[in-house]
TIRO-2110 file (N, C-alpha, C; in Angstrom, 1 decimal):
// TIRO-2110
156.9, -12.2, -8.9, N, 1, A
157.0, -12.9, -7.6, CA, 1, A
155.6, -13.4, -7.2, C, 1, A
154.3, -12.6, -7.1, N, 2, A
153.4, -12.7, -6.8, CA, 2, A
152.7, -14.2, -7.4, C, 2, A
153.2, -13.8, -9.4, N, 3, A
152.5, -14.9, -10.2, CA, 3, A
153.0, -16.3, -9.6, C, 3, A
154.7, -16.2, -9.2, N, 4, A
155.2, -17.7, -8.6, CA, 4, A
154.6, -18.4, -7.5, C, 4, A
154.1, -16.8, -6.6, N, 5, A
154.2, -17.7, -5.2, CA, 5, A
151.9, -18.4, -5.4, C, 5, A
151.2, -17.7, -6.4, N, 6, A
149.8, -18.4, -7.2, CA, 6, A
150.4, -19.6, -7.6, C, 6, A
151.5, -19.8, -8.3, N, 7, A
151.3, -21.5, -8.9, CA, 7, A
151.8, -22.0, -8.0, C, 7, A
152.8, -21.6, -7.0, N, 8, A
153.0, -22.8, -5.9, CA, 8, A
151.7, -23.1, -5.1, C, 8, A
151.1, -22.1, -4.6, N, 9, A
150.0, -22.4, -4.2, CA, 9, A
149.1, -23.5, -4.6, C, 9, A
148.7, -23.2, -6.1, N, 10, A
147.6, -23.8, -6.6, CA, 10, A
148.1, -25.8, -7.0, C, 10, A
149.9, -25.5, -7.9, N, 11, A
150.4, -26.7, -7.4, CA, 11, A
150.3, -27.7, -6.1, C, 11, A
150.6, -27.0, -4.6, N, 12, A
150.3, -27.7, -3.9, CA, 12, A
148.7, -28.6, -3.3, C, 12, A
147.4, -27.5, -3.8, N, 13, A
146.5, -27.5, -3.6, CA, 13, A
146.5, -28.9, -4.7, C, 13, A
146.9, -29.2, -5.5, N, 14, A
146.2, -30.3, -6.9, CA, 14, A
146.9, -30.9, -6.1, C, 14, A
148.1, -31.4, -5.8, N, 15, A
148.7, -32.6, -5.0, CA, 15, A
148.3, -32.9, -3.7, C, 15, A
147.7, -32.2, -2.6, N, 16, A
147.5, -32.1, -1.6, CA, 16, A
146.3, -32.3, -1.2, C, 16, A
145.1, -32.0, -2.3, N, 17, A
143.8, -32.3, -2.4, CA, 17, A
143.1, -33.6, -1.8, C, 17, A
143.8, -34.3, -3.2, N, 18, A
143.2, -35.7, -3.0, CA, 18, A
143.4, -36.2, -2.0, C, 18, A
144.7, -36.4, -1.5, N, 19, A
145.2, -36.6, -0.2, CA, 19, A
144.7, -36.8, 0.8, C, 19, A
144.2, -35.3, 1.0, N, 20, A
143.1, -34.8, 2.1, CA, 20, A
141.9, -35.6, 2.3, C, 20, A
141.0, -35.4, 0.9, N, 21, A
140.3, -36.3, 0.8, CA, 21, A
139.6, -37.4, 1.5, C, 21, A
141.1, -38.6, 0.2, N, 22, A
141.4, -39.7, 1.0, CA, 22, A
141.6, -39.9, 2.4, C, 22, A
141.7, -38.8, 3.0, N, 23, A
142.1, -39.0, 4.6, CA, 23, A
140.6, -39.2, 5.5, C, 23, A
140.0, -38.2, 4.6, N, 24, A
138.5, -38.0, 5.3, CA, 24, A
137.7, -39.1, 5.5, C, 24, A
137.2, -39.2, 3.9, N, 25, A
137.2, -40.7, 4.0, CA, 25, A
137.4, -41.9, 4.7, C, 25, A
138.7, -42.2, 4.9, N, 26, A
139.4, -43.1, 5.7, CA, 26, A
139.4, -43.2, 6.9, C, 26, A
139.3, -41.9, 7.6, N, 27, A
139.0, -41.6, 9.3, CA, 27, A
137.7, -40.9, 9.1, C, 27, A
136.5, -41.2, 8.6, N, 28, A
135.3, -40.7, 9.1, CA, 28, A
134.7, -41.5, 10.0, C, 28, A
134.2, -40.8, 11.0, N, 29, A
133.5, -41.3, 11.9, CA, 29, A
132.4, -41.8, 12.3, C, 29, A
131.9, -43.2, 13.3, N, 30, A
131.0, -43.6, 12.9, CA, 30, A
129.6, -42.8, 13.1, C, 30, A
128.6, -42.7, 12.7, N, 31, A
127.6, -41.8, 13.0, CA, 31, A
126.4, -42.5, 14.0, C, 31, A
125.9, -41.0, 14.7, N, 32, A
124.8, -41.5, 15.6, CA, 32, A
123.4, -42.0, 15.2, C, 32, A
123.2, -43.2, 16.0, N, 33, A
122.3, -43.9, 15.7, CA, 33, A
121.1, -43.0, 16.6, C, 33, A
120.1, -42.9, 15.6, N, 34, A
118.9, -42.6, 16.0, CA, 34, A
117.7, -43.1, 16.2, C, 34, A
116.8, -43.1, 17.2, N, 35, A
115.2, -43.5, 16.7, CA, 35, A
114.6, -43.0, 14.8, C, 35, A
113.9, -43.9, 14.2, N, 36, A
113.8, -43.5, 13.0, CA, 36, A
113.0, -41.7, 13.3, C, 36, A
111.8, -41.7, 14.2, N, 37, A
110.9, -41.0, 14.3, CA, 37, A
111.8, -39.7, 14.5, C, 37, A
113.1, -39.9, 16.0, N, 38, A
114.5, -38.9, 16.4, CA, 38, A
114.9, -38.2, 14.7, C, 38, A
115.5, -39.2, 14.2, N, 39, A
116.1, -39.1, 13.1, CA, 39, A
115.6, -38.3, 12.0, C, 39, A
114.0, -38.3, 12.1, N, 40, A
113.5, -37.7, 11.0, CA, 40, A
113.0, -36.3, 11.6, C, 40, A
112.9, -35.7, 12.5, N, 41, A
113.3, -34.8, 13.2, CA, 41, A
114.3, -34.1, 12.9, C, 41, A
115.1, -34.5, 13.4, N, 42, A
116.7, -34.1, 12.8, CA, 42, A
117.1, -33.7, 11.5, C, 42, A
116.7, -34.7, 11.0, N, 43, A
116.2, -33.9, 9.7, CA, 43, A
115.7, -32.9, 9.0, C, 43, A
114.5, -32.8, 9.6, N, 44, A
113.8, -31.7, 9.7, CA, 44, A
114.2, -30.3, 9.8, C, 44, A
115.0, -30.3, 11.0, N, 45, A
115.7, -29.3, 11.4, CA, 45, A
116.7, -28.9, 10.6, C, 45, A
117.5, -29.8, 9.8, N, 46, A
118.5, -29.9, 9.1, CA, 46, A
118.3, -28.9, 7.8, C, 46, A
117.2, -28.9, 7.5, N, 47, A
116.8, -28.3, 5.8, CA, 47, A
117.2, -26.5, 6.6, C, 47, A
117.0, -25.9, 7.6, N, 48, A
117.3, -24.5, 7.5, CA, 48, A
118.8, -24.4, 7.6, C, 48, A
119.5, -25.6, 7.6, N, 49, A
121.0, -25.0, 7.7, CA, 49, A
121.8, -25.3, 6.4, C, 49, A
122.7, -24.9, 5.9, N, 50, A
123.8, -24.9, 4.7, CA, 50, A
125.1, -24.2, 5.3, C, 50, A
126.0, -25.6, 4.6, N, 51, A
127.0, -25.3, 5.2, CA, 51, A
128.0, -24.7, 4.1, C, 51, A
128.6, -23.4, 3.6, N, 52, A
129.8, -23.1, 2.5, CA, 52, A
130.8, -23.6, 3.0, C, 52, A
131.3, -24.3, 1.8, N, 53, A
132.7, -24.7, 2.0, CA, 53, A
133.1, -24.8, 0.8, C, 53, A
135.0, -25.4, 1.2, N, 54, A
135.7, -25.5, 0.2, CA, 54, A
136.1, -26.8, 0.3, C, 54, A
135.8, -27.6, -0.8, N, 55, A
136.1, -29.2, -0.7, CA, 55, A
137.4, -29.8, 0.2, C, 55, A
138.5, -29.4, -0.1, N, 56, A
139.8, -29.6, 0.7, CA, 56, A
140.3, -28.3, 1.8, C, 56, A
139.4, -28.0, 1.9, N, 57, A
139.6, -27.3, 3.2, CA, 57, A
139.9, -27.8, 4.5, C, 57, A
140.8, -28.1, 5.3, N, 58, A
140.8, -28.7, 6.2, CA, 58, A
139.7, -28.0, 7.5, C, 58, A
140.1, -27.3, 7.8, N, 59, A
138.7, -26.8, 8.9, CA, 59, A
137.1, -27.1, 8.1, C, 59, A
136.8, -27.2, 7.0, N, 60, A
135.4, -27.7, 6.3, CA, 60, A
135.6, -28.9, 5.9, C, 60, A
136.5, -30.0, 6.6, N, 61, A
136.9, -31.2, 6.6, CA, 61, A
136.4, -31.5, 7.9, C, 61, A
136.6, -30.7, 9.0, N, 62, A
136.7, -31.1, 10.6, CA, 62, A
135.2, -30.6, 10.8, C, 62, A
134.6, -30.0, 10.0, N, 63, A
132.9, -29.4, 10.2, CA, 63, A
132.6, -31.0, 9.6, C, 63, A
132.9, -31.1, 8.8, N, 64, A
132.0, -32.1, 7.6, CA, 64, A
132.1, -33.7, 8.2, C, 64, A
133.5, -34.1, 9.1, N, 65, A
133.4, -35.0, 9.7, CA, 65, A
132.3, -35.3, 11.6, C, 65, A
132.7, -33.4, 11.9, N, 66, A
131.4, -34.2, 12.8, CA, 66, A
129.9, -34.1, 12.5, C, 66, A
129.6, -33.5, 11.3, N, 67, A
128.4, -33.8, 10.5, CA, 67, A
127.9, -35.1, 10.1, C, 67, A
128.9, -36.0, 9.8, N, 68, A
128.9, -37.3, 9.8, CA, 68, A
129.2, -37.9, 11.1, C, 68, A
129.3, -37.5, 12.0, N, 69, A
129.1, -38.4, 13.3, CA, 69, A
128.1, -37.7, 14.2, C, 69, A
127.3, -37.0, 13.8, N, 70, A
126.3, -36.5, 14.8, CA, 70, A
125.2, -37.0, 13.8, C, 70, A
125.6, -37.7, 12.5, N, 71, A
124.4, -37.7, 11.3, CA, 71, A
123.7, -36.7, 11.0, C, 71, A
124.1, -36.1, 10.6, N, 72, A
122.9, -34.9, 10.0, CA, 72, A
123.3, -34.6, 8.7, C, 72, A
122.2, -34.3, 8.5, N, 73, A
122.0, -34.3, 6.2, CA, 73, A
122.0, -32.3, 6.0, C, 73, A
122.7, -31.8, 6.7, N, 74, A
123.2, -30.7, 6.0, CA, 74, A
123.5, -30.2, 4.2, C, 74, A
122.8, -29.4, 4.2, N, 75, A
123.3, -29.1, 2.6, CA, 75, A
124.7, -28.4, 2.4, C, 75, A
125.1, -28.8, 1.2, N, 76, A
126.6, -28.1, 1.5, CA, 76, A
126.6, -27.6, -0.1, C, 76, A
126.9, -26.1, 0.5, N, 77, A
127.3, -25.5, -1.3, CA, 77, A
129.1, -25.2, -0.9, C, 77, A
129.7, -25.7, -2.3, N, 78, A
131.3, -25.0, -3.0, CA, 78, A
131.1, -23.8, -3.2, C, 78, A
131.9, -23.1, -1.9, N, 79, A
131.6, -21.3, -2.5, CA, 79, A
133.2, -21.4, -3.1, C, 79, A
134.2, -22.6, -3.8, N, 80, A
135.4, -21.8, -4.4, CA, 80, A
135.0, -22.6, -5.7, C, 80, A
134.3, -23.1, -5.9, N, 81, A
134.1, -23.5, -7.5, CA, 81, A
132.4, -22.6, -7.8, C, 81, A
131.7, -22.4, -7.5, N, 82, A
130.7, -22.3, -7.8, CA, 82, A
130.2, -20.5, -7.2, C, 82, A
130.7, -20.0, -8.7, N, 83, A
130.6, -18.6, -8.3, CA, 83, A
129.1, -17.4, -7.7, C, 83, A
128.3, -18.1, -8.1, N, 84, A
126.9, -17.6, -7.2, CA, 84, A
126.8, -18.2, -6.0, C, 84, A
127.4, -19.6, -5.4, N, 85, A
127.4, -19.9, -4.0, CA, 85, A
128.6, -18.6, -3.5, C, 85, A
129.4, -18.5, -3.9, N, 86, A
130.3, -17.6, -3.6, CA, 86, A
129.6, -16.0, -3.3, C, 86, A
129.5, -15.9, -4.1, N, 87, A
128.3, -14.0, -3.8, CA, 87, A
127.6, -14.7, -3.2, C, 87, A
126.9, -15.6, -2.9, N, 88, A
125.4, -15.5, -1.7, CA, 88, A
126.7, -15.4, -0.4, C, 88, A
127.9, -16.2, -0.3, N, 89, A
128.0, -16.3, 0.8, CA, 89, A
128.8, -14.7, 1.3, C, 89, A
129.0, -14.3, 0.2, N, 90, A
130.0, -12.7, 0.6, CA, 90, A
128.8, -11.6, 0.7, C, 90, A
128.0, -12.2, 0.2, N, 91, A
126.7, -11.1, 0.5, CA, 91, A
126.2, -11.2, 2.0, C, 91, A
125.9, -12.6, 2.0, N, 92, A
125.4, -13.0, 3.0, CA, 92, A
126.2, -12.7, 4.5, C, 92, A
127.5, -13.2, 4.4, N, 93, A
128.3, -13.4, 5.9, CA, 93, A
129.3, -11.8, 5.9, C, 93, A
129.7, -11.2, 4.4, N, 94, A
130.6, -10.1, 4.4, CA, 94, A
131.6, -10.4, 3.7, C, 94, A
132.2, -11.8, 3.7, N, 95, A
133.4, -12.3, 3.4, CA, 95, A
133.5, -13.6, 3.1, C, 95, A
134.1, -14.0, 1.9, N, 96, A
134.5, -15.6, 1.8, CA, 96, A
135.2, -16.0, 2.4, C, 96, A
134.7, -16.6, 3.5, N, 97, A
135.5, -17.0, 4.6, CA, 97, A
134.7, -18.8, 5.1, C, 97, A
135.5, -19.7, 4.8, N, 98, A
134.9, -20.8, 5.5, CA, 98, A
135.4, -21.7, 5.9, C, 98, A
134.7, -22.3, 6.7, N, 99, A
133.6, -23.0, 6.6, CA, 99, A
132.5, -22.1, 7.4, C, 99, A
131.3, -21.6, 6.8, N, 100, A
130.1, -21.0, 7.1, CA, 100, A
129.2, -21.9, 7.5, C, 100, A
128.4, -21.6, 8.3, N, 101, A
126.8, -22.4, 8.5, CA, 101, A
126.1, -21.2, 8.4, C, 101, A
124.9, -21.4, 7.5, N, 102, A
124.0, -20.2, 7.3, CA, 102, A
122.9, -20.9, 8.3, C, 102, A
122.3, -20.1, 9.0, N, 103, A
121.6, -20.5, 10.2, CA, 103, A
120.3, -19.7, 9.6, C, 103, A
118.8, -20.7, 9.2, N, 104, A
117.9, -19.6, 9.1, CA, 104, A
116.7, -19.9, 9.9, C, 104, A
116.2, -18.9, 10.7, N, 105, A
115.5, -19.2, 11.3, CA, 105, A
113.5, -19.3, 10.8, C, 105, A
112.5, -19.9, 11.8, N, 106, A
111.5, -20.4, 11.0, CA, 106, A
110.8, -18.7, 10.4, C, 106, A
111.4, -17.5, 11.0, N, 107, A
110.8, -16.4, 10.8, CA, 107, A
111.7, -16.0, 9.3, C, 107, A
112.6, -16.6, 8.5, N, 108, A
113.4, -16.2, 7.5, CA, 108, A
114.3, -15.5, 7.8, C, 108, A
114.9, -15.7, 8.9, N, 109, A
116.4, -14.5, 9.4, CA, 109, A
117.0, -15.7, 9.3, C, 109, A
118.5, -14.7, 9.1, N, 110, A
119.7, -16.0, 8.9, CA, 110, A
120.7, -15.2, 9.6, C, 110, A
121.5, -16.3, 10.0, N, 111, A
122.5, -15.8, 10.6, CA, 111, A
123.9, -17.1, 10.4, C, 111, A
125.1, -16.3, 10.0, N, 112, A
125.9, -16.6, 9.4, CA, 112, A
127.2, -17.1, 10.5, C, 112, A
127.9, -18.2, 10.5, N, 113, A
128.7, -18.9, 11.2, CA, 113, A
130.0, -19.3, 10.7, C, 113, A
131.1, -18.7, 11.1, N, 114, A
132.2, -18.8, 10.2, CA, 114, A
133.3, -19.4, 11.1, C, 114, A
133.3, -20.0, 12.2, N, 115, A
134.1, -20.2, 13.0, CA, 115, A
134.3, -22.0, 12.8, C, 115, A
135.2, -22.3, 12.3, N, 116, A
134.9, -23.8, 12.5, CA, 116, A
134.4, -24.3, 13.9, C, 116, A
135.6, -23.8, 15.2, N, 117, A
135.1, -24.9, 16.3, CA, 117, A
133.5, -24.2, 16.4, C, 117, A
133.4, -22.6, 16.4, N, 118, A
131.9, -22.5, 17.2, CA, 118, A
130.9, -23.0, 16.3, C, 118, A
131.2, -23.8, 14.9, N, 119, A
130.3, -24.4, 14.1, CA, 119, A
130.0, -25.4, 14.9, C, 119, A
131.1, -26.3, 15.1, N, 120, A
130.9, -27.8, 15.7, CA, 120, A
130.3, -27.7, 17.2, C, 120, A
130.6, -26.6, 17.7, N, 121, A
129.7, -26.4, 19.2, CA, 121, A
128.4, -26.1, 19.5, C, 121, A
127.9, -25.4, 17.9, N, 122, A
126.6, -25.5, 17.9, CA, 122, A
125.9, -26.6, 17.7, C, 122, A
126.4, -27.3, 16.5, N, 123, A
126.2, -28.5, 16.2, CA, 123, A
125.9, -29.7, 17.5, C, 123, A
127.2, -29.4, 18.1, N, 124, A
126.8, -30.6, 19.0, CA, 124, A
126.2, -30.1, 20.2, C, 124, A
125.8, -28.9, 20.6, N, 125, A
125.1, -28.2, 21.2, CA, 125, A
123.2, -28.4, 20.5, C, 125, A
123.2, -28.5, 19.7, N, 126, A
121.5, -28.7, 18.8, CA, 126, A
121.3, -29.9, 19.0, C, 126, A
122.4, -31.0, 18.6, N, 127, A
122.1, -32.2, 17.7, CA, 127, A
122.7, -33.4, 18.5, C, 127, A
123.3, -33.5, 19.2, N, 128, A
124.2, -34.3, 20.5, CA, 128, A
123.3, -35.0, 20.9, C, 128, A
122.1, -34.5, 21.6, N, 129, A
121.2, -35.4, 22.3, CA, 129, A
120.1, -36.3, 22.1, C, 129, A
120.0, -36.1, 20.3, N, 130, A
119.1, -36.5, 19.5, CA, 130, A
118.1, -35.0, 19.3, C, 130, A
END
């Protein structure tokens, strides 16, 4: 029963995928315009954070689109295809659990964010105002 209820799973995930995707895509949002000088700032800031995710994840769909409307160049690692992003992130947070923001600070401490909305609250809590 167990093996059935894995291929329905993973069945739905192959048809469901793309889908998703294409949705993202198609309703992404338009992104905030910045001063170039703002912009590269923001940037700046941007290199201590990384976001784990899982490509069709919908909650790392809803991180990833207001990443594209607040513009920010966040790094993103696949912790479900890419099995060392996966151990840093279970090392790191406790649990494969995402969508993560690894938050590291200029002293090398990190701190680990697993909540989609309180992702996006930080997010537009940092980066909202330029």
């Amino acid at each position: 029963m167990k093996f059935l209820v894995r291929i329905f799973f993973k069945i739905l995930r192959f048809v469901l995928g793309p889908v998703m995707l294409l949705w993202e895509v198609a309703n992404r949002p338009a992104g905030q315009i910045r001063q170039p000088a703002v912009q590269a700032g923001v940037d700046q800031q941007c290199q201590n954070l990384v976001l784990y995710q899982y490509k069709t994840c919908p909650f790392c769909i809803k991180v990833r689109q207001e990443m594209h409307r607040l513009s920010l160049k966040i790094e993103r690692r696949d912790a479900q295809k890419d099995a060392k992003n996966r151990e840093d992130l279970v090392r790191g947070c406790g649990q494969a659990k995402v969508p993560c923001l690894k938050i590291t600070d200029q002293a090398g401490n990190s701190q680990w964010m697993t909540d989609s909305g309180a992702i996006i609250t930080y997010l537009r809590g940092r980066f909202a105002n330029g």
